[in-house]
C-alpha positions as a LaTeX table, in Angstrom:
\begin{tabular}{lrrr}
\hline
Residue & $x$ (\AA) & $y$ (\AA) & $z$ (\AA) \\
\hline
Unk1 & 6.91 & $-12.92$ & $-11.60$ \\
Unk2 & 3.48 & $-12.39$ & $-10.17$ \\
Unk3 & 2.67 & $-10.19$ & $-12.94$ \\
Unk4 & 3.61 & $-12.47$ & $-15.38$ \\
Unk5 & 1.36 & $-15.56$ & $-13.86$ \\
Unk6 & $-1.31$ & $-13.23$ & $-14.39$ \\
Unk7 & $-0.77$ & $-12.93$ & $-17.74$ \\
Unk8 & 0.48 & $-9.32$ & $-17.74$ \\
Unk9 & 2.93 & $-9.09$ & $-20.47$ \\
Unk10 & 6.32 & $-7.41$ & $-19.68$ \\
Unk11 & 5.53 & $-4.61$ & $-21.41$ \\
Unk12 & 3.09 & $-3.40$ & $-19.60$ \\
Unk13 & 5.41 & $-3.18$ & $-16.43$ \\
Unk14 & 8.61 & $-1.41$ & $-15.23$ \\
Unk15 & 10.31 & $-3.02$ & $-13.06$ \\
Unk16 & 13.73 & $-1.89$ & $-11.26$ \\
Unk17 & 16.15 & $-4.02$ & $-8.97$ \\
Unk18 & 17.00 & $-1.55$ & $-6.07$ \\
Unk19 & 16.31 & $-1.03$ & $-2.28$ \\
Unk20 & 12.69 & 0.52 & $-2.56$ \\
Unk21 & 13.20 & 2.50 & 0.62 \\
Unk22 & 16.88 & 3.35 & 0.18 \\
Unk23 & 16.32 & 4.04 & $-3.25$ \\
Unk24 & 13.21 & 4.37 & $-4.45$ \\
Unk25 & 13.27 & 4.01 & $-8.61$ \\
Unk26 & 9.61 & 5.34 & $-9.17$ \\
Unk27 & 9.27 & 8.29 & $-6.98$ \\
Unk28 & 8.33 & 10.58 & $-9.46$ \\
Unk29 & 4.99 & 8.23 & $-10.25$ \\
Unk30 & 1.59 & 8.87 & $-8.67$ \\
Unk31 & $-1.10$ & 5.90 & $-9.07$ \\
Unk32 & $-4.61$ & 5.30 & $-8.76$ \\
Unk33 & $-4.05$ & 2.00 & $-7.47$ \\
Unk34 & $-1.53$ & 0.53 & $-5.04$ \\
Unk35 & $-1.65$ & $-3.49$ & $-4.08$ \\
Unk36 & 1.34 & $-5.06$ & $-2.11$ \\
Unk37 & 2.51 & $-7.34$ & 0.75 \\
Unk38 & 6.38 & $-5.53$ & 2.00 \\
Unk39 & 8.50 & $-8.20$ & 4.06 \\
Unk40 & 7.25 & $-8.26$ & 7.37 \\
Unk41 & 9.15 & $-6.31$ & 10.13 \\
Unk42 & 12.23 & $-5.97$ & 8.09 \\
Unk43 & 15.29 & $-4.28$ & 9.03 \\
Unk44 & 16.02 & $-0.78$ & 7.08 \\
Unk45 & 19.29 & 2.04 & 7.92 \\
Unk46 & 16.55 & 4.05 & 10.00 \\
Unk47 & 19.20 & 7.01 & 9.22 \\
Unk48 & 18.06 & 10.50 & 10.17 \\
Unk49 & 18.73 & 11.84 & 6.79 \\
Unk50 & 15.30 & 10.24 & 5.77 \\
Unk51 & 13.78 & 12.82 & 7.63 \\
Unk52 & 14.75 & 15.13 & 4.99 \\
Unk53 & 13.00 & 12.93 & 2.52 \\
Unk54 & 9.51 & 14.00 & 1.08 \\
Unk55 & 8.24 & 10.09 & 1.54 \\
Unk56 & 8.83 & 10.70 & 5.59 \\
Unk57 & 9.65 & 14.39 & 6.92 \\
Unk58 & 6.22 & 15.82 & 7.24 \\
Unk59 & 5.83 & 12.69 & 9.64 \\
Unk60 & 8.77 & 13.65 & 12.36 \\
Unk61 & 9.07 & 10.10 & 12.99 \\
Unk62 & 11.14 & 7.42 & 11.21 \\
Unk63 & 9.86 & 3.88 & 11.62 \\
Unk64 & 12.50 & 1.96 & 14.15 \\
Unk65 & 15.49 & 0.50 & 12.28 \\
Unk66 & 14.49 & $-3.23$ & 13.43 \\
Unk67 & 11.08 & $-3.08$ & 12.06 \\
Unk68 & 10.22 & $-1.38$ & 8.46 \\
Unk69 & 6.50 & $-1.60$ & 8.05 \\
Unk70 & 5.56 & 1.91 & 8.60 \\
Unk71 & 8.52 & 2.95 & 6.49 \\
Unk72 & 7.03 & 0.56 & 3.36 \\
Unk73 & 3.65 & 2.35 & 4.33 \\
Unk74 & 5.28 & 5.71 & 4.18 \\
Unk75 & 6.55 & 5.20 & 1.03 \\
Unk76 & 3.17 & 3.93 & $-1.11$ \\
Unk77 & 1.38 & 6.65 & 0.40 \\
Unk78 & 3.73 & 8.90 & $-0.92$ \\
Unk79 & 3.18 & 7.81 & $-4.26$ \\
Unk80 & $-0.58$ & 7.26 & $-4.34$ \\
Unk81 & $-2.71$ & 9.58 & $-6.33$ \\
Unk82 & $-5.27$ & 12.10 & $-4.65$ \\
Unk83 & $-7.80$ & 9.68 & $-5.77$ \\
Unk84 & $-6.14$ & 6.04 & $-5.59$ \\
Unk85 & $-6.98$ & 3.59 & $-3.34$ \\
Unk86 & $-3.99$ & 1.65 & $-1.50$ \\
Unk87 & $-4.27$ & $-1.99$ & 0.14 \\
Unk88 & $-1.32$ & $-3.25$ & 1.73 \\
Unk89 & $-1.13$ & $-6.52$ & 3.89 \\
Unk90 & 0.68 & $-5.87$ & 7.14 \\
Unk91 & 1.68 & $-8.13$ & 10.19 \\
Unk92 & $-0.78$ & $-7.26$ & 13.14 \\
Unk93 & 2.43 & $-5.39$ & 15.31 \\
Unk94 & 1.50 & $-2.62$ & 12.75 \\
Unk95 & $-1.72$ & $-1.88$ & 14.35 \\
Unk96 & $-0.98$ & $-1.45$ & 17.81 \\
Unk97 & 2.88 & $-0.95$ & 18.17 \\
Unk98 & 3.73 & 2.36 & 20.17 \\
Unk99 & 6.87 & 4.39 & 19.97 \\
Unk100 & 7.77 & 5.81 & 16.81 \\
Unk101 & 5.24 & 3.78 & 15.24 \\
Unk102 & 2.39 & 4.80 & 17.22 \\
Unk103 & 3.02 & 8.43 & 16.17 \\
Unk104 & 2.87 & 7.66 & 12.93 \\
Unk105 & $-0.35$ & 5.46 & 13.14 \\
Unk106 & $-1.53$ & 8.59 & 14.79 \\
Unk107 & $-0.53$ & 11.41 & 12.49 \\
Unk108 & $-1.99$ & 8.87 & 9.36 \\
Unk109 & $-5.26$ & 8.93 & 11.21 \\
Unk110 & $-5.46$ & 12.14 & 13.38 \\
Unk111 & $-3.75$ & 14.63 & 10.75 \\
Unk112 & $-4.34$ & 13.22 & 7.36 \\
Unk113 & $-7.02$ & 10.70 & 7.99 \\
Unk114 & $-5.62$ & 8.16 & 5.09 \\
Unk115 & $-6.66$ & 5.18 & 6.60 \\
Unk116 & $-10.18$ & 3.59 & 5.36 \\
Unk117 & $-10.56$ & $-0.06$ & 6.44 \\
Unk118 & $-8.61$ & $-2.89$ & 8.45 \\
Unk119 & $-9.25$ & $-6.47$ & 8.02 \\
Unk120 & $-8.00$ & $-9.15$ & 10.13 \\
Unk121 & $-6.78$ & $-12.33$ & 8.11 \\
Unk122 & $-6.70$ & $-15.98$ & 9.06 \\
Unk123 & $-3.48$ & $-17.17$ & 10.46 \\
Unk124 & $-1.57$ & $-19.83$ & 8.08 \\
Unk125 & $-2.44$ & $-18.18$ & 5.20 \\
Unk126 & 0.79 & $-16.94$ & 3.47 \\
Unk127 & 3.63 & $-18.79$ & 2.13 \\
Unk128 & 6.55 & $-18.41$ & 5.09 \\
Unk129 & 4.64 & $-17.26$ & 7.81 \\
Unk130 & 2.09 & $-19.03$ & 9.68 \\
Unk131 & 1.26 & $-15.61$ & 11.55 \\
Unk132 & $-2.36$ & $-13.76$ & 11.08 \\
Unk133 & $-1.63$ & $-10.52$ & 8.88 \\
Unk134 & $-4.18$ & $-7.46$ & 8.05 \\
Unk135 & $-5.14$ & $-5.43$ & 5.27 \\
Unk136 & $-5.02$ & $-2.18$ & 5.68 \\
Unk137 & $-6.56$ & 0.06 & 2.95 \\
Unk138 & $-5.75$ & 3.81 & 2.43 \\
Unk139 & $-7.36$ & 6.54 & 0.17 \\
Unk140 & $-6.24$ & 10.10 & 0.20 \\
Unk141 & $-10.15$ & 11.40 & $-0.41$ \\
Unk142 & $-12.41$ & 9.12 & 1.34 \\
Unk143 & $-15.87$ & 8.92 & 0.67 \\
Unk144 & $-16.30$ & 8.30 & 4.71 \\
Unk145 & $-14.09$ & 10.65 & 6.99 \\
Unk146 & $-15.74$ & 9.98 & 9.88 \\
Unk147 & $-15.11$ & 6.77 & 10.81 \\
Unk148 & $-12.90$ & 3.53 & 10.06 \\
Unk149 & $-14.24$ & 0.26 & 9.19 \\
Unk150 & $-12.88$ & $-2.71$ & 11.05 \\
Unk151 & $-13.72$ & $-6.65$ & 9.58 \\
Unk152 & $-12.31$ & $-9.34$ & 11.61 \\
Unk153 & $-12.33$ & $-12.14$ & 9.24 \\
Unk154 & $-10.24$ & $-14.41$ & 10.99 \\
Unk155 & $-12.48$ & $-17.01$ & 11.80 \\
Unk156 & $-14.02$ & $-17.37$ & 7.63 \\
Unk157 & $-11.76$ & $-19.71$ & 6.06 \\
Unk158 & $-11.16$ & $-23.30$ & 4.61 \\
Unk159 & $-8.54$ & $-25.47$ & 6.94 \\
Unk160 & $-6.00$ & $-27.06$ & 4.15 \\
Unk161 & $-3.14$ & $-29.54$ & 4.66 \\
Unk162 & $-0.70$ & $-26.87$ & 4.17 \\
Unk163 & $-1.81$ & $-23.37$ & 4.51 \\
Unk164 & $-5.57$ & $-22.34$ & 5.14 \\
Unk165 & $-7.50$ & $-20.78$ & 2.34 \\
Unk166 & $-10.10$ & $-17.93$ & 1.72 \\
Unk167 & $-12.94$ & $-19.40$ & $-0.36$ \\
Unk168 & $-14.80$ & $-17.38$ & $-2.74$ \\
Unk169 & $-17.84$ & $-17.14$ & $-0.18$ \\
Unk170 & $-15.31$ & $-15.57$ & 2.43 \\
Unk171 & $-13.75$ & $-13.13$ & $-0.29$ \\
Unk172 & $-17.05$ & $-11.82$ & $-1.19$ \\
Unk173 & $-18.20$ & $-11.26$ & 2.64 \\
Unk174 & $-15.05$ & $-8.99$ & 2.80 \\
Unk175 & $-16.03$ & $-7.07$ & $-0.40$ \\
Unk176 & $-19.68$ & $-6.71$ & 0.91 \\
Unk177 & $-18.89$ & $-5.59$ & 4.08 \\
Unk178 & $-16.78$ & $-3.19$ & 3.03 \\
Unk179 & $-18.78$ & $-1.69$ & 0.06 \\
Unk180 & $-21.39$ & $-1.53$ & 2.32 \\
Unk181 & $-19.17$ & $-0.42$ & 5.56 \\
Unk182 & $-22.08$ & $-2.80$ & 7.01 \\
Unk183 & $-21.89$ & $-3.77$ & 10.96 \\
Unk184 & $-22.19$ & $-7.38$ & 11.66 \\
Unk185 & $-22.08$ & $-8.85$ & 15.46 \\
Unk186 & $-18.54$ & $-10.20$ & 15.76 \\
Unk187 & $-17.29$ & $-9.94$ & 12.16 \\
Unk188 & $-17.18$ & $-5.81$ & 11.82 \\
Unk189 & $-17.69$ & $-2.55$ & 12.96 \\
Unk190 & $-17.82$ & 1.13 & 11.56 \\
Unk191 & $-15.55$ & 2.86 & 14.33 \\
Unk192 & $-16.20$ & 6.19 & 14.76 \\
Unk193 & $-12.94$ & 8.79 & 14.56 \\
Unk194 & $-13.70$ & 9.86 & 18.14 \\
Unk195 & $-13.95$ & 6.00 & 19.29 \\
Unk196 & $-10.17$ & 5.68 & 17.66 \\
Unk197 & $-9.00$ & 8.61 & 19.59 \\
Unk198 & $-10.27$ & 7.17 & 22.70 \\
Unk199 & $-8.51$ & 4.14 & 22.32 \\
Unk200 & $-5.15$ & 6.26 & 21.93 \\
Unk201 & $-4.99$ & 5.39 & 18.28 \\
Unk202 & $-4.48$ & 2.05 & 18.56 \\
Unk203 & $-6.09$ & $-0.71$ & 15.85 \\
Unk204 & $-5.96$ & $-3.45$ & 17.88 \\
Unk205 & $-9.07$ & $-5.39$ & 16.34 \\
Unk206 & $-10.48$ & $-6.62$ & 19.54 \\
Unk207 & $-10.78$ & $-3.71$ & 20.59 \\
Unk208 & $-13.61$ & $-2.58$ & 18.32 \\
Unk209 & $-14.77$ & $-5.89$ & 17.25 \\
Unk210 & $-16.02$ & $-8.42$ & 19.96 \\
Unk211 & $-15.09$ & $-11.82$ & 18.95 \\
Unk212 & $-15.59$ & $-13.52$ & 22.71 \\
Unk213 & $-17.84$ & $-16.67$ & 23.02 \\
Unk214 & $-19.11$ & $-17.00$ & 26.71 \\
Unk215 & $-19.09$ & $-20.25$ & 28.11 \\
Unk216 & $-22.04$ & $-22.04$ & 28.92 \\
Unk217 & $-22.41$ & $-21.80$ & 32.53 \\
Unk218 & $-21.22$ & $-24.70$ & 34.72 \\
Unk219 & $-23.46$ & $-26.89$ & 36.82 \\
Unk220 & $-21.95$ & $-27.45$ & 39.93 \\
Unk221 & $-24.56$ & $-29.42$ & 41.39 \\
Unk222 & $-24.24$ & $-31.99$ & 38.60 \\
Unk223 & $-20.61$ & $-32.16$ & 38.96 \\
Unk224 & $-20.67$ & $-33.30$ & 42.23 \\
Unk225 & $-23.58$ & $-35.58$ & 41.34 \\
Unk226 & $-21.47$ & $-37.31$ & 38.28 \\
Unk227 & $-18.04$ & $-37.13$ & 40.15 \\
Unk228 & $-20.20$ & $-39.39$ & 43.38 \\
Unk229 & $-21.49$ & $-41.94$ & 40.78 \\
Unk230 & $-17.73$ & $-42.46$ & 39.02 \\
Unk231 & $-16.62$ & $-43.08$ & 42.61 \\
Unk232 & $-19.23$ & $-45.54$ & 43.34 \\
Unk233 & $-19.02$ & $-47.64$ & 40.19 \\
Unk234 & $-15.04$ & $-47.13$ & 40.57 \\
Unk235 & $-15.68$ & $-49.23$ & 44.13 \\
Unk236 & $-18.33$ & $-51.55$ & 42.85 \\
Unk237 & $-15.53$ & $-52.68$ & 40.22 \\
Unk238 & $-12.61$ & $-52.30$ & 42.89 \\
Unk239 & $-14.54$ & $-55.11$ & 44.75 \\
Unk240 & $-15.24$ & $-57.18$ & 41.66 \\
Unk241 & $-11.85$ & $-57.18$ & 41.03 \\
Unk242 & $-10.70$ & $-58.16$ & 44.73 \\
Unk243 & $-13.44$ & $-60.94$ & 44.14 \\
Unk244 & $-11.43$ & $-62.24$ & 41.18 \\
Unk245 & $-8.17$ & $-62.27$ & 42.52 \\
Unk246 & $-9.41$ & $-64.88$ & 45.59 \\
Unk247 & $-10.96$ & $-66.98$ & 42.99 \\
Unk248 & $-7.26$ & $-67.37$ & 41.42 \\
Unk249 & $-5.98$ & $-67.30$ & 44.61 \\
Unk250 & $-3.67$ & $-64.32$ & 44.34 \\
Unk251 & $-3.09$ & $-61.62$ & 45.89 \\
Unk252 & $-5.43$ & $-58.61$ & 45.45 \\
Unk253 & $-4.47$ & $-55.04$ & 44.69 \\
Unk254 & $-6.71$ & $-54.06$ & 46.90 \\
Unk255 & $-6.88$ & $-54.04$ & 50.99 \\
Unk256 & $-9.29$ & $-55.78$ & 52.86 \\
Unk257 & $-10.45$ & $-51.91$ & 54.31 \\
\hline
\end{tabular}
């Protein structure tokens, strides 16, 4: 369907209704290109016999049974060409989530050395989820081994009734940055493969990109000074009040203390 809104006529395309992990329909395919969004954290058998499977045994590790990602990543990487370029979008568990999927993170980065760029998404942005996702892009034959480029572009976006939006101007910072694999204060940084390791392998963006705004520093001295001038006008009108109420000739609220 997505194809087709884009004007991609079905014959371009072959598609296949089956259980991609299960049974993948394509598996004899390797491409250049690779673009998709898998269900987030979805369920899959997990059964051991997958470790037999080309797609997952060099690995050693199946992603858990309540939580697919890796397995969807396992899968596309599988198929993508020495030369192609893979983006997937992934919920943000992916990227620091230990057990079986933090030895997997690790042998993608540590023994192959696959992964190229993450990029930290607004929250709100996709239909059915308000959670943030991430991109996370793979080649086979990078053009920069030695370090990973984090963007956290969170923050760039267009608040909408519904859902927020990436404008044009926030798409293009993305593409710049990573062209580039430019460092900006608080938006990216080009991690170093020795700066991953020391973090145990995990992705976590704040951990390489600083987002924090210190607050400005409070005065105490004008505290005090603005909390004794609320008091005082709060008596000045306390006795206003009392002077009112023996005008009327009722009783006051206040005592006579």
């Amino acid at each position: 369907m997505n194809m087709i809104l884009h004007d991609v006529n079905f014959s371009s395309f072959d598609i296949r209704q089956e259980d991609t992990l299960e049974h993948p329909q394509h598996a004899e395919y390797r491409f250049e290109a690779i673009v998709a969004n898998p269900p987030f954290s979805a369920k899959w058998s997990a059964n051991p016999i997958h470790l037999q499977d080309d797609r997952f045994s060099q690995y050693g590790r199946l992603a858990p049974a309540s939580k697919a990602d890796y397995a969807f990543i396992q899968h596309m990487i599988y198929q993508l060409d020495e030369n192609g370029t893979m983006a997937v979008v992934m919920p943000h568990g992916v990227l620091f989530r230990g057990a079986a999927e933090g030895h997997i993170r690790e042998f993608l980065i540590k023994e192959k050395n696959y992964l190229d760029a993450v990029i930290g998404l607004p929250a709100n942005l996709f239909y059915g989820t308000s959670i943030p996702a991430c991109i996370l892009v793979f080649k086979k034959c990078r053009e920069n081994p030695d370090h990973i480029l984090f963007i956290d572009a969170s923050q760039h976006f267009e608040k909408s009734k519904n859902q927020n939006q990436l404008r044009e101007e926030d798409i293009l910072k993305i593409l710049d940055t990573y062209q580039n694999r430019s460092e900006e204060e608080k938006y990216s940084h080009v991690a170093p493969l020795s700066e991953i390791a020391e973090n145990g392998y995990n992705l976590n963006i704040p951990r390489y990109v600083d987002t924090f705004e210190e607050e400005e520093p409070i005065d105490l001295d004008e505290v005090v000074a603005e909390m004794k001038k609320i008091e005082t006008e709060s008596a000045d009108m306390d006795k206003k009040i009392k002077e009112y109420t023996n005008e009327l000739g009722i009783e006051s609220p206040f005592s006579d203390d």
